[in-house]
C-alpha positions as CSV (number, residue, x, y, z in Angstrom):
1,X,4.6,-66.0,39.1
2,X,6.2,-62.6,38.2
3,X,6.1,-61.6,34.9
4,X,9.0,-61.5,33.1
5,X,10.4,-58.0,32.2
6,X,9.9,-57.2,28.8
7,X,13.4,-56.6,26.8
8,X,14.1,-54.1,24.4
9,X,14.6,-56.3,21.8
10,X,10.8,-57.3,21.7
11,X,10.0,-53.6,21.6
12,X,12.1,-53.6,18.4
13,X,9.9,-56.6,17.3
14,X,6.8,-54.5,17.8
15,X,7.9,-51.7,16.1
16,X,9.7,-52.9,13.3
17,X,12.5,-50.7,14.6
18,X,16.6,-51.6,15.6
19,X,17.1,-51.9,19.4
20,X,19.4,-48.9,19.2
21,X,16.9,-47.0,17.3
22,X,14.1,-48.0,20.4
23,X,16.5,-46.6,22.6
24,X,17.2,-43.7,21.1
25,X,13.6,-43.3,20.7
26,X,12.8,-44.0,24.4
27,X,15.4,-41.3,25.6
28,X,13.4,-38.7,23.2
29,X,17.2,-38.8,21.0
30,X,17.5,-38.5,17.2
31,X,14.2,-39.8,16.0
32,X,10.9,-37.5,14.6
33,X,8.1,-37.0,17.7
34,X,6.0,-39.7,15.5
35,X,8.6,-42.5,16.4
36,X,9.1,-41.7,20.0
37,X,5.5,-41.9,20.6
38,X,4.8,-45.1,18.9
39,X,7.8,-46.5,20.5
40,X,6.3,-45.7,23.7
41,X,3.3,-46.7,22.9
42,X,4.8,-50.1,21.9
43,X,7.1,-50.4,25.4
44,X,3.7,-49.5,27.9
45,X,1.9,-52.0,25.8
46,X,4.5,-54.8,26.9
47,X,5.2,-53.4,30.0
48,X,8.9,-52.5,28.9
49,X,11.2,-50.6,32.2
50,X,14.7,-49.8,31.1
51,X,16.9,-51.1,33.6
52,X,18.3,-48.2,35.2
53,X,21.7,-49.9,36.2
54,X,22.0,-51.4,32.4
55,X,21.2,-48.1,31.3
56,X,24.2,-46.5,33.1
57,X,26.6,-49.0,32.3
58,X,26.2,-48.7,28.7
59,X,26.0,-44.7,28.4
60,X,27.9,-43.9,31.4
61,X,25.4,-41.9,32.6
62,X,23.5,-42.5,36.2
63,X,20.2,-40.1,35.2
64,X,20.6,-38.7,38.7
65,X,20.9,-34.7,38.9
66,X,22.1,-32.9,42.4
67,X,19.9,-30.5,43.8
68,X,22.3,-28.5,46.3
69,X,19.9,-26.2,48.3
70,X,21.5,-23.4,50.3
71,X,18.8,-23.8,52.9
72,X,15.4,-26.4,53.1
73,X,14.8,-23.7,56.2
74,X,13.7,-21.3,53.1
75,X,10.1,-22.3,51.9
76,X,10.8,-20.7,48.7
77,X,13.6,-23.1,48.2
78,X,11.4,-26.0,48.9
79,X,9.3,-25.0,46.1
80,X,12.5,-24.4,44.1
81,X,13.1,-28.1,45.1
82,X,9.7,-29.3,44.4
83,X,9.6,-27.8,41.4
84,X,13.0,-28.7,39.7
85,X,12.7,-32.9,40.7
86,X,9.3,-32.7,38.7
87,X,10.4,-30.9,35.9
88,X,13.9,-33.4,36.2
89,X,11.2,-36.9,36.2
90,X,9.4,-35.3,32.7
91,X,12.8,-35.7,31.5
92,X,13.6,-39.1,32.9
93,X,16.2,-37.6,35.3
94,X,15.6,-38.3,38.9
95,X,16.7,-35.1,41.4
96,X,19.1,-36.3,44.4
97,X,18.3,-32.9,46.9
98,X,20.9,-32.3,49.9
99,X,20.5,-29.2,51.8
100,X,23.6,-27.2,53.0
101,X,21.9,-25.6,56.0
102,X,23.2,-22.3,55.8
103,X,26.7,-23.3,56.3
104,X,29.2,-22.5,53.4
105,X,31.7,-25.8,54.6
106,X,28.6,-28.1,54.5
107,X,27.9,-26.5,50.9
108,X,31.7,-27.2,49.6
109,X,31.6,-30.8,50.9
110,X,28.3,-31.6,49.8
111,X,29.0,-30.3,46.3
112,X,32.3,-33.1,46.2
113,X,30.0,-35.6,47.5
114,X,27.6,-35.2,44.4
115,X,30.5,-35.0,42.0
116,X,32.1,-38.2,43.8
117,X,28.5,-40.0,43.1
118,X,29.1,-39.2,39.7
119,X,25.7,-37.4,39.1
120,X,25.2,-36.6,35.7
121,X,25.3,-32.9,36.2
122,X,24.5,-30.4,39.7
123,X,21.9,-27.4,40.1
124,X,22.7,-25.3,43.0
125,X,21.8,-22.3,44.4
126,X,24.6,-21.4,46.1
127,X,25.3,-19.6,49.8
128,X,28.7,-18.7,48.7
129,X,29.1,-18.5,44.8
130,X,32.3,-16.7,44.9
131,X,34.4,-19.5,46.9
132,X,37.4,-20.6,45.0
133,X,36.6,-24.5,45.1
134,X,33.6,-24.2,42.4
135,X,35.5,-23.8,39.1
136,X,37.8,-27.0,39.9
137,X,34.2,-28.9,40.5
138,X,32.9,-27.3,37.5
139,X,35.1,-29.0,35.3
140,X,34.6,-32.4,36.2
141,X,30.5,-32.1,36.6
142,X,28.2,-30.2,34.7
143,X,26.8,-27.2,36.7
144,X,24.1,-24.5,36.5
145,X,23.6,-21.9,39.1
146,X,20.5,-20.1,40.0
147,X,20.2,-16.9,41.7
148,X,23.6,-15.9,41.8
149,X,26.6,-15.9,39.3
150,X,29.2,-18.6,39.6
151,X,32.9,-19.2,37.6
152,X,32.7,-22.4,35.4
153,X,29.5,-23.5,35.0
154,X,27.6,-24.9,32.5
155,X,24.7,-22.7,32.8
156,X,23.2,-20.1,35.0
157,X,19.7,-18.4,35.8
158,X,21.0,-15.7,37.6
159,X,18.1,-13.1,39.5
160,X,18.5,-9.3,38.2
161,X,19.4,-8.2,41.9
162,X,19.7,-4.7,41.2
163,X,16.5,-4.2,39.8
164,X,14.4,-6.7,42.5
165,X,15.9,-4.7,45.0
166,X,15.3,-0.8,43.3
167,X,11.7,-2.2,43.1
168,X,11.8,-3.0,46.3
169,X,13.6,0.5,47.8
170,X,11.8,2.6,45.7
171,X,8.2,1.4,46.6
172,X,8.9,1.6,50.6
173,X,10.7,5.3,49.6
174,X,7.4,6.1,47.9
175,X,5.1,4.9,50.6
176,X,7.5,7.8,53.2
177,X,9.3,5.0,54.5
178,X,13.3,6.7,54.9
179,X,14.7,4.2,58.1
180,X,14.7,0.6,56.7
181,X,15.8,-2.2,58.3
182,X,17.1,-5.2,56.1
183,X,17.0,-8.6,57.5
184,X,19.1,-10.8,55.2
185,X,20.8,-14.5,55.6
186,X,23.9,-13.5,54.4
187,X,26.7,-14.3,57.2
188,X,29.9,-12.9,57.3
189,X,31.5,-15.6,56.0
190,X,29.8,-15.0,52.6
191,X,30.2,-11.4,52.3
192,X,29.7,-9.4,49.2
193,X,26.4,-11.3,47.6
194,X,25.0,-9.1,44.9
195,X,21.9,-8.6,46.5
196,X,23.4,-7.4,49.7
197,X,26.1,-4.7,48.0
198,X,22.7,-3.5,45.8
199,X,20.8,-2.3,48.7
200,X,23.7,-0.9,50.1
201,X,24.5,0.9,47.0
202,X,20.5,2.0,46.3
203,X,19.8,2.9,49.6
204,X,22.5,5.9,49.3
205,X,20.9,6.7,46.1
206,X,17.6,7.2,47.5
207,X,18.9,8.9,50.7
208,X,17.6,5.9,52.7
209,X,18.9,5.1,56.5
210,X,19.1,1.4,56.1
211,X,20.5,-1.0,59.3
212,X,21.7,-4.0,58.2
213,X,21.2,-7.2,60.3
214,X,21.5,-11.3,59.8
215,X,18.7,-13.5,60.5
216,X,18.4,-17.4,59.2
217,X,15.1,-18.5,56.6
218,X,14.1,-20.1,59.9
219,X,10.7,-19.3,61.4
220,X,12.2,-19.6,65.1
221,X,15.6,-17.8,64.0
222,X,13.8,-15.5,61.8
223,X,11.1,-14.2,64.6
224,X,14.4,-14.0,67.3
225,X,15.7,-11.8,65.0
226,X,12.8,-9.7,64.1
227,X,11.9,-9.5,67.7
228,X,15.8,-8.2,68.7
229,X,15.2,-5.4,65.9
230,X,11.6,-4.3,66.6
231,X,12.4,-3.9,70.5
232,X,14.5,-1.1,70.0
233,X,14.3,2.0,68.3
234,X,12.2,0.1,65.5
235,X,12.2,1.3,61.8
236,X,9.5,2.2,60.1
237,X,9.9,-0.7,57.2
238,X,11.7,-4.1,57.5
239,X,12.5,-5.2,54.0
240,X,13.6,-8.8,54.5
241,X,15.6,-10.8,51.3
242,X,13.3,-14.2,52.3
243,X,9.7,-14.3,52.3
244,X,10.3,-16.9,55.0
245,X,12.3,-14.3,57.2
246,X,9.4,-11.8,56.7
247,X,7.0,-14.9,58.4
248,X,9.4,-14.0,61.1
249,X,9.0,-10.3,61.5
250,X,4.9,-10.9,61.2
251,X,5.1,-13.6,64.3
252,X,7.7,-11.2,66.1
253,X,5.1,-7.9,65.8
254,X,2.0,-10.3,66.9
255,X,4.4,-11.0,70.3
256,X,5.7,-7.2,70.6
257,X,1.5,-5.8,70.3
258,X,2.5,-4.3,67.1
259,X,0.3,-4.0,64.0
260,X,1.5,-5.0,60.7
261,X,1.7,-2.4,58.3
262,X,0.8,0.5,60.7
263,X,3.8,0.0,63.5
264,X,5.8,-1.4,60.8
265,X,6.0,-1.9,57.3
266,X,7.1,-5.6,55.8
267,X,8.4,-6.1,52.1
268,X,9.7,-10.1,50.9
269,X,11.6,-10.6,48.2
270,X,10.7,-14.2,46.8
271,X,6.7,-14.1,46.7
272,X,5.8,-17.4,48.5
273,X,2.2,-18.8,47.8
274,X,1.8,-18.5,51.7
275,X,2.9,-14.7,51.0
276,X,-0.6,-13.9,50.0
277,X,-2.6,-15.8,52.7
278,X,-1.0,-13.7,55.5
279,X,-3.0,-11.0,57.2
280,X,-2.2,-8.1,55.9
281,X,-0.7,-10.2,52.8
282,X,2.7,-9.4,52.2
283,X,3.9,-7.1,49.4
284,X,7.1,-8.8,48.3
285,X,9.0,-9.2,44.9
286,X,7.9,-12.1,42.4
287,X,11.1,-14.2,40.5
288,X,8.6,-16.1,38.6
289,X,9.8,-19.3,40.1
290,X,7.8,-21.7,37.4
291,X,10.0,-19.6,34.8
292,X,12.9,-20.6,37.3
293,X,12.6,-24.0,37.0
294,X,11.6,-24.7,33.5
295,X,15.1,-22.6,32.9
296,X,17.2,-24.5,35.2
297,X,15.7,-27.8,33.9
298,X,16.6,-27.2,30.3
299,X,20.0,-25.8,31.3
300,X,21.3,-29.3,32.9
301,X,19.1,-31.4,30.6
302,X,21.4,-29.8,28.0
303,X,24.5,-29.6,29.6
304,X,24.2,-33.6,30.9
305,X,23.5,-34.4,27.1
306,X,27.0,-33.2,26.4
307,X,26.0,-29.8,25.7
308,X,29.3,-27.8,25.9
309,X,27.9,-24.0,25.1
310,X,27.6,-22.0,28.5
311,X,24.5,-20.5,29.1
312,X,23.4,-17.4,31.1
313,X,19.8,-16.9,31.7
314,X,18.7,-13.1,33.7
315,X,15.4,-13.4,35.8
316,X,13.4,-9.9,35.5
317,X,11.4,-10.1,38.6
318,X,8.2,-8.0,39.6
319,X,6.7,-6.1,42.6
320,X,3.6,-7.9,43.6
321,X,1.5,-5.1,46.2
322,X,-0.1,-6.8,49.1
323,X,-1.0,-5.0,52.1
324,X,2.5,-5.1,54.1
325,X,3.5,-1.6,53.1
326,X,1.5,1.5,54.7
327,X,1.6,5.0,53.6
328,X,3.5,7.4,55.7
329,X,3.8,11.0,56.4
């Protein structure tokens, strides 16, 4: 036969401890470190499981976090997502991921949907952070925002745009390069992104002649695109806001009998561990993603506790030199 489940009760029996004072210990809540570890100690000794429905009944509280991806397409965003449910389970939060697919009416429905499941709080990184629906939402479900700035939230690890994208201007300007193309997934439905008015902005510093075109984090999309761009009169760079859109302009220069950096010059932006396994590897611009998710972990963690003080936190990111970028006269 089964075991029974052991009850919290005989955990307080072990311990010499109240049942609400085992609880609080098991949640990591108002007890000293030497508590919560005896106490759990005590419950995998007995084999003690909270009962996750029982445990939302009586605080309310489901332990379920939405994960609201702008697009799974994006391999950086599937380490994003990767990342962010491991760093939720340490905490004893489970991540519920949906993936807007690109599609800013998908994003707006999907964000009600988690709200309407009554998640305990929603990390997103958002396609379009500047639509109007998201401060109503933010008041009736925690929120933190990474990558780009959003009204309301709870919390926010926002990427310093301008400077990733200086880094990334100034290093093609100092390698010669002057016509830049810039493959982005912004559509025009989400116009204005930071990211996308920066390298507008720093390209006429620098006296740059930059062509601005869309193409999807998609490796089929991304290549159509690429190849569209490099059969013209091509640019001498192609500095692409997705490492995964980059993938795109490699696999469109192999089709095209182009060489990779000396027909064309590649930059990333988001420094994919597949970034550095290409051939040349691609120089690209590092957001520390590990420093990403620990961030956007503690953010909600807090803000699902009942934390009520809005934080913002900026991501410096870094140029990481591959071998995407050649020297020209």
């Amino acid at each position: 036969m089964p075991r029974k489940r052991a009850t919290i009760r005989e955990v307080a029996q072990a311990t010499g401890l109240s049942p609400a004072a085992v609880s609080y210990a098991l949640r990591g809540l108002q007890v000293s470190e030497e508590t919560m570890q005896r106490v759990r100690a005590a419950a995998a000794e007995l084999g003690y499981e909270a009962d996750p429905i029982a445990r939302a009944l009586a605080s309310g509280r489901t332990g379920m976090i939405g994960l609201l991806c702008g697009s799974l397409e994006d391999l950086w965003q599937q380490s994003l997502a990767v990342g962010i449910s491991r760093g939720l389970r340490e905490k004893d939060r489970y991540a519920l991921i949906l993936d807007a697919v690109g599609d800013p009416a998908r994003e707006r429905a999907l964000a009600q949907q988690l709200r309407d499941q009554r998640v305990d709080g929603l990390i997103v990184q958002s396609i379009d952070p500047a639509a109007e629906f998201w401060p109503e939402l933010c008041e009736s479900v925690p929120v933190v925002a990474i990558g780009d700035s959003i009204s309301g939230t709870a919390g926010e690890v926002v990427f310093d745009n301008r400077t990733g994208v200086t880094l990334a201007l100034e290093h093609l300007r100092a390698q010669g390069h002057r016509s830049i193309a810039v493959l982005t997934p912004t559509q025009d439905s989400t116009p204005d992104r930071p990211a996308d008015v920066h390298v507008t902005a720093e390209a006429d510093r620098l006296g740059l002649d930059i062509e601005v075109a869309t193409a999807p984090h998609g490796l089929a999309g991304a290549t159509a695109a690429a190849h569209e761009l490099l059969s013209g009169e091509k640019p001498s760079a192609v500095f692409c806001f997705a490492d995964s859109i980059a993938y795109g302009v490699y696999a469109a220069a192999q089709e095209l009998g182009l060489s990779v950096p000396d027909d064309v010059s590649v930059m990333g932006y988001d420094d994919h561990p597949m970034s550095g396994l290409l051939t040349p590897g691609l120089s690209t611009v590092d957001w520390d993603i590990d420093g990403i998710v620990r961030a956007a972990v503690r953010l909600i963690s807090a803000a699902a506790d009942g934390g009520v003080r809005r934080r913002r936190v900026v991501q410096k990111p870094t140029l990481r030199q591959r071998g995407s970028v050649a020297q020209v006269s």
